[in-house]
N, C-alpha and C positions, 0 to 999 in steps of 0.2 A: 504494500500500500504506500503512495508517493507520501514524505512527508509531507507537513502544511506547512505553508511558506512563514506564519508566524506562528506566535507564543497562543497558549489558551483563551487567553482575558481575549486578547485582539480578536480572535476567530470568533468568539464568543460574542462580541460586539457588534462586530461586521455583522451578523449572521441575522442577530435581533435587530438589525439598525439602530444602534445607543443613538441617541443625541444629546452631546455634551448645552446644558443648558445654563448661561451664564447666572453665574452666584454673586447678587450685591454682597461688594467686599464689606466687613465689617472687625473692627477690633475686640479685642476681648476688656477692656476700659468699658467700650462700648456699651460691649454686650451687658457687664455688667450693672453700668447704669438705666440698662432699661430694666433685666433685674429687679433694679431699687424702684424706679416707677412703678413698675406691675406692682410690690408690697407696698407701697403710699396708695395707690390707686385700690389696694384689700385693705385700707385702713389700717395699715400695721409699719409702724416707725423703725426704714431701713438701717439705722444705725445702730439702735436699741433691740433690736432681730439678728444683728453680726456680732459671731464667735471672732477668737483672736486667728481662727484659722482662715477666716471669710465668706464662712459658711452662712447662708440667712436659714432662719427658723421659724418655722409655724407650722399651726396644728389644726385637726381637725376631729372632731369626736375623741376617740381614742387613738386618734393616729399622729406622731410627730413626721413634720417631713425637711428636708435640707437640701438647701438650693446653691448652686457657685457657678462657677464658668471654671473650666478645667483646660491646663495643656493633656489631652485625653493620649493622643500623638504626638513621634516630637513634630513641635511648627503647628499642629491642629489643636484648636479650640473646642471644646464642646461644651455645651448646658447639660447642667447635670442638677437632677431631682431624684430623691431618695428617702426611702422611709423605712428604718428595721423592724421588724412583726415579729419575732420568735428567735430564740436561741433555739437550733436543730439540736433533739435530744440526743445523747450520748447513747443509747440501746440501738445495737444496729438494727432490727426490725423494725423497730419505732421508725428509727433515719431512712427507711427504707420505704415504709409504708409514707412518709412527709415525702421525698425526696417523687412519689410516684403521684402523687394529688398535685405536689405544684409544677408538674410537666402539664398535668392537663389544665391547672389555671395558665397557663404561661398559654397553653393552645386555643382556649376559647375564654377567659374568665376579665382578664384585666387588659384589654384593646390593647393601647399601643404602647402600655409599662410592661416590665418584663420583670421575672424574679429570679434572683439570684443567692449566694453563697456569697458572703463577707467574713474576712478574716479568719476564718475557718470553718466557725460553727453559726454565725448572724445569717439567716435568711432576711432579704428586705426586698420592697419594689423599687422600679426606678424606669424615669425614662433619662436617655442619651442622646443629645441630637447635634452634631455641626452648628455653629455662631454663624455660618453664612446662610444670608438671608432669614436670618431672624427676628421675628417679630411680636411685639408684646403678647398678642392674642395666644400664638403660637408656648409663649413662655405660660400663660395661664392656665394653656389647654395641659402642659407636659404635666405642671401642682394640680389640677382636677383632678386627673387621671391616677397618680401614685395616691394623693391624699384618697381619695374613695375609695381606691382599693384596697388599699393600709386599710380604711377605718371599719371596712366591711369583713375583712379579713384576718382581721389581727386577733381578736379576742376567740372566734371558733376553731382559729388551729392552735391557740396557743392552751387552749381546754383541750383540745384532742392530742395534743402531744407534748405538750411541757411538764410529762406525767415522770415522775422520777422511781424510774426499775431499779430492783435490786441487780446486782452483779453475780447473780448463781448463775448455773447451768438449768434451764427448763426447757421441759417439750413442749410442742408448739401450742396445745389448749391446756396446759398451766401459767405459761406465756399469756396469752390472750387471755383470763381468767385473772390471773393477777394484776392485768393492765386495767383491765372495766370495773376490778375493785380501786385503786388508786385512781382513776378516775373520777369516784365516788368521793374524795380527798380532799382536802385543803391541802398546796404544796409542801406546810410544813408536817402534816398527819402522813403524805404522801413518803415525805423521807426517813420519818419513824418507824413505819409500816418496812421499807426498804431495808432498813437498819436493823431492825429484829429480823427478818428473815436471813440476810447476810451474817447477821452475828448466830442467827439458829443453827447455820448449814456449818459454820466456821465450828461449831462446837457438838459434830459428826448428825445435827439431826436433819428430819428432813423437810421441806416445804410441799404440798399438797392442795388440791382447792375442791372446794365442793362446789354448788349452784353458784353464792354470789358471797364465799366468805375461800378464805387463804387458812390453811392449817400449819399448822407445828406439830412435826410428828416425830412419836419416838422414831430413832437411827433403826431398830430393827425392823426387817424385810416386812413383816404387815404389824408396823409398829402402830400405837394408837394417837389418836389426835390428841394435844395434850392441851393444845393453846389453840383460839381461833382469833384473827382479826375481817374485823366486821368495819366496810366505811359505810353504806348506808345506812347506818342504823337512826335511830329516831332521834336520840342524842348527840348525835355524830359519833365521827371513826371512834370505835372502842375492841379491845382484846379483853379476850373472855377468855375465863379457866376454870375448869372443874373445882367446884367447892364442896357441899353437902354430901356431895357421889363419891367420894374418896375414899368412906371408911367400904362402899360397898365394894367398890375395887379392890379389897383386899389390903391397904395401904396399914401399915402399922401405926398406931395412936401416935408413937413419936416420932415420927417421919409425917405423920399428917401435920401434927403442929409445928414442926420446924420448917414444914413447906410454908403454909399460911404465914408463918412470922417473917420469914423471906421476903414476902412478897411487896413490893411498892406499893404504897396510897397515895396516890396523887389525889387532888380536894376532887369531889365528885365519886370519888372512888365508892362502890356499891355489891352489895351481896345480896344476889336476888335469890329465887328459892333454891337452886339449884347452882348455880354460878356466880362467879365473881365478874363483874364489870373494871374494866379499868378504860376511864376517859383518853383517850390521845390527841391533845392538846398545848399549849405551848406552855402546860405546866408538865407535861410528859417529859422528863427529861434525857438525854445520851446515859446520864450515870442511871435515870430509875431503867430505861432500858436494858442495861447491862444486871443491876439488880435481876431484874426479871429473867432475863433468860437465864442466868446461873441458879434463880430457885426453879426453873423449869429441869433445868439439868439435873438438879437435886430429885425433881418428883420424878421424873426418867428413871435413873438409876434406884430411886425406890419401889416405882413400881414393877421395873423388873423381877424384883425378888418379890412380889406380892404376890398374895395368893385370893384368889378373888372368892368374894361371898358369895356364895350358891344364891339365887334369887327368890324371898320366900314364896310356901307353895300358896298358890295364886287361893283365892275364898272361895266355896263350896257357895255362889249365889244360890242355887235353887235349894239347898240347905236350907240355907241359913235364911233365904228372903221370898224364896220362892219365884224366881226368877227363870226360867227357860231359856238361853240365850247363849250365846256362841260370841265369843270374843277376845282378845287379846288378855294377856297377862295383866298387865300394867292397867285398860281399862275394866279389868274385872277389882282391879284391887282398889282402880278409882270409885267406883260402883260402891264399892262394902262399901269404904270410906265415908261417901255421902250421903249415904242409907242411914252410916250409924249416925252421924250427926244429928241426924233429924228427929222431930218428935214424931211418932205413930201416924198421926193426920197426914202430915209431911209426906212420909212416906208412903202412904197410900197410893197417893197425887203422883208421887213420882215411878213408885214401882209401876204404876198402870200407864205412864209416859214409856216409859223404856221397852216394856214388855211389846207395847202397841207399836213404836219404832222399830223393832227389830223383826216382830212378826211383818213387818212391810214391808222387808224390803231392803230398809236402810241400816246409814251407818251411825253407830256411836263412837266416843272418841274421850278420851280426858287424858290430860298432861299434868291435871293438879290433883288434891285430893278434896277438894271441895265445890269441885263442879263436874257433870258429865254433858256434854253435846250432845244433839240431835244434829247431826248432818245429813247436808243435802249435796247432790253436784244435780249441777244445769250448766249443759255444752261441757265447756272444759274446767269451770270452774267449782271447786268444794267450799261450804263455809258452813258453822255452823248457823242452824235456823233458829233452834231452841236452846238455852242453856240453862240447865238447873242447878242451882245454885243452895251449897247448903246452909243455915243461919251463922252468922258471925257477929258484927255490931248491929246487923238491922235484921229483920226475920228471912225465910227463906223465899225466895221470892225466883221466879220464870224471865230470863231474855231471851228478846225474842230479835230477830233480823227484819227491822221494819223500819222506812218503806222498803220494799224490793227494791234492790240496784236493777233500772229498766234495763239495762244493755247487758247486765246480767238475762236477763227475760225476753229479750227481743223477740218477735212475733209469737210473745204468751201474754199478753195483756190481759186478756179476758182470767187467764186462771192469776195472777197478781194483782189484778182488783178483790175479787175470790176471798184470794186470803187476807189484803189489807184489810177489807170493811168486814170480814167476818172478826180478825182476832181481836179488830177496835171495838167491838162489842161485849169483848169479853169481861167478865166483873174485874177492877182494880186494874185495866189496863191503862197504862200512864205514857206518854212517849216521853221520848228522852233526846238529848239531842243528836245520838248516832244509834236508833233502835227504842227498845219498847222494854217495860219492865209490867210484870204481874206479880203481886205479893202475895205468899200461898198462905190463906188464914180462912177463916173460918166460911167469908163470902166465896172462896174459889174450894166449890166443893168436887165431889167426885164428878155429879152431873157437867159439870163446867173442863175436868179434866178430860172428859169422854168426848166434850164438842169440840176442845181445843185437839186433838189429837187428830179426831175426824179433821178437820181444816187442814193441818200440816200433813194427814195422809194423802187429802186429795191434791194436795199442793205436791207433793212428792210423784202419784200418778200421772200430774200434769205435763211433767218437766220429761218423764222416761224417756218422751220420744228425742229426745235435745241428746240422750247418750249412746245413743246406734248410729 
């Protein structure tokens, strides 16, 4: 093939017919004072807007932007507009998954800015253009375009990745698992969260996730979760650890107590029935940290050598209450539990609740010992309907799930009317401000247990077809 008589660029020129198009010459003095016009003209004092480097400044929502005239080339001049939106996180998946979203903002999202890598780790926008033939419009149009972008921009990737990973080894959905819990974070809960895990792994144990919480587990091959960190919780980010449940794991009296006396109280700090809360806050600190995982390691190494308590033998309901019914350990034990609490009448009311729930169909459920559920699922969702509840400060009294969540019910109206104005008629029914309470005393008799029953069965019949 004959070479071509010139270099690429030429042939390439020729080919498209370039037309070289003359460029009003213009200085960079110049350029700069118009610069200063365009910010007098946005009502912003170019003196008082210049760094000692000559950088002008202004901002927009959340967005800072920075203006100059640059030697960009040697001998070329260019306008230079810029705005930084995120430090790129150091987790290469993270850098990974950031580095693949702003290809496709750079392709279709911020016209004619472009975004780039600064300094190493600075993601920012910018436009760049040649001083010849430039014009004020032209300089307003380059600051619309990076400030919008910046200001549209900046705060939703800097939530989706300014999220700070621990440094262990993970597979790819404990990776993703422990990303959408810190997520869930405040930056500095984010790096406590990090810091326990990294100080977990460093001191042979292992990290784990369930649905939407991160575990601590013991080092051994199906070791148990010892610690969980939770960020969305209702109080914000908190780690939780077995309290009550200790002795039943077999844990020695004094290995229980020297765990617990180990353990941090940061203010907030809480013991709920079963577990211990501990807040992660910016009263959390790197030493109660450190605290913490070395009393973890302490209940590790104790619960190894434990020997766990057989679980007791579950109550003889139909014994002892006359009950018929099929059900878990734990809710059979909740069941005695709130039986006994109760006085005679009480229990009446309730034995012929449970008995009529369970011959229907459904499910019952309890976590405590002084209440048991009547659960329902409609579609894909469980909750309980009914919860009986045994006397404590006030007498015993029936919750109930009222109004029905619609979009729980969507196209069951007819059977969620049904039951709202049936159980609102029921004696002592009170609403409350998330649900319904009935107090079992003398007005809510057997008759009234046998109507309320009927409503939540047919309400149960209603829904069947919502689970095929």
């Amino acid at each position: 093939m004959a070479e071509r008589p010139y270099g690429r660029v030429e042939w390439f020129d020729s080919l498209y017919g370039r037309q070289e198009r003359s460029k009003a010459a213009i200085s960079p003095p110049e350029a700069q004072a118009m610069v200063d016009r365009v910010f007098a003209s946005l009502g912003i004092d170019p003196q008082e807007a210049t760094d000692e480097d000559g950088w002008r400044h202004l901002g927009l929502g959340t967005a800072h932007a920075m203006v100059n005239v640059l030697e960009w080339d040697r001998g070329e001049y260019s306008l230079a507009v810029w705005s930084p939106i995120l430090r790129s996180p150091q987790d290469v998946r993270l850098r990974a998954a950031l580095f693949e979203d702003l290809l496709r903002l750079n392709h279709h999202a911020i016209g004619q800015a472009r975004v780039s890598l600064l300094e190493g780790d600075l993601v920012a926008i910018s436009v760049l253009r040649p001083i010849a033939d430039l014009e004020a419009d032209d300089i307003v149009e380059a600051i619309r375009a990076v400030l919008e972008a910046a200001d549209r921009l900046d705060e939703p990737l800097q939530k989706r990745y300014e999220v700070a990973m621990p440094n262990i080894e993970m597979d790819r959905t404990t990776w993703e698992t422990v990303r959408d819990v810190l997520r869930l974070c405040d930056p500095y809960a984010q790096r406590m969260f990090s810091y326990l895990m990294e100080g977990w792994v460093a001191r042979k144990g292992r990290v784990t996730t369930g649905k939407h919480t991160i575990g601590l587990d013991s080092g051994a091959p199906a070791g148990k979760t010892l610690a969980a960190l939770i960020g969305g919780a209702s109080a914000g980010p908190i780690v939780t650890v077995g309290w009550n449940s200790l002795a039943r794991q077999g844990l020695r009296p004094a290995d229980e107590v020297a765990f617990k006396g180990a353990i941090p109280r940061p203010p907030r700090f809480e013991i709920t029935e079963s577990s211990a809360h501990l807040p992660v806050d910016d009263s959390f600190t790197e030493a109660m940290a450190d605290q913490f995982l070395n009393a973890l390691a302490m209940l590790d190494k104790a619960l190894r050598k434990a020997e766990p308590v057989p679980p007791p033998k579950p109550p003889d309901l139909e014994k002892r209450w006359g009950l018929k019914i099929n059900v878990g350990g734990a809710t059979q034990r909740g069941i005695d539990a709130l039986l006994e609490a109760c006085s005679p009448e009480v229990r009446k009311v309730y034995i012929l609740l449970i008995q009529g729930w369970h011959d229907a169909g459904q499910k019952l459920y309890t976590k405590t010992l002084n209440s048991v559920a009547l659960r329902l699922s409609v579609y894909s969702h469980t909750f309980a309907l009914c919860s009986l509840w045994a006397p404590s400060e006030k007498p015993a009294y029936l919750w109930l799930y009222y109004p029905l969540f619609h979009l729980y019910f969507r196209g069951l109206d007819e059977a969620r009317l049904r039951y709202e104005q049936g159980v609102a008629r029921m004696p002592g029914f009170t609403p409350q401000n998330s649900g319904a309470s009935i107090t079992v005393d003398e007005a809510f008799t057997d008759k009234s247990a046998k109507q309320l029953l009927k409503l939540l069965s047919r309400l149960g019949e209603d829904v069947k077809p919502t689970l095929s």
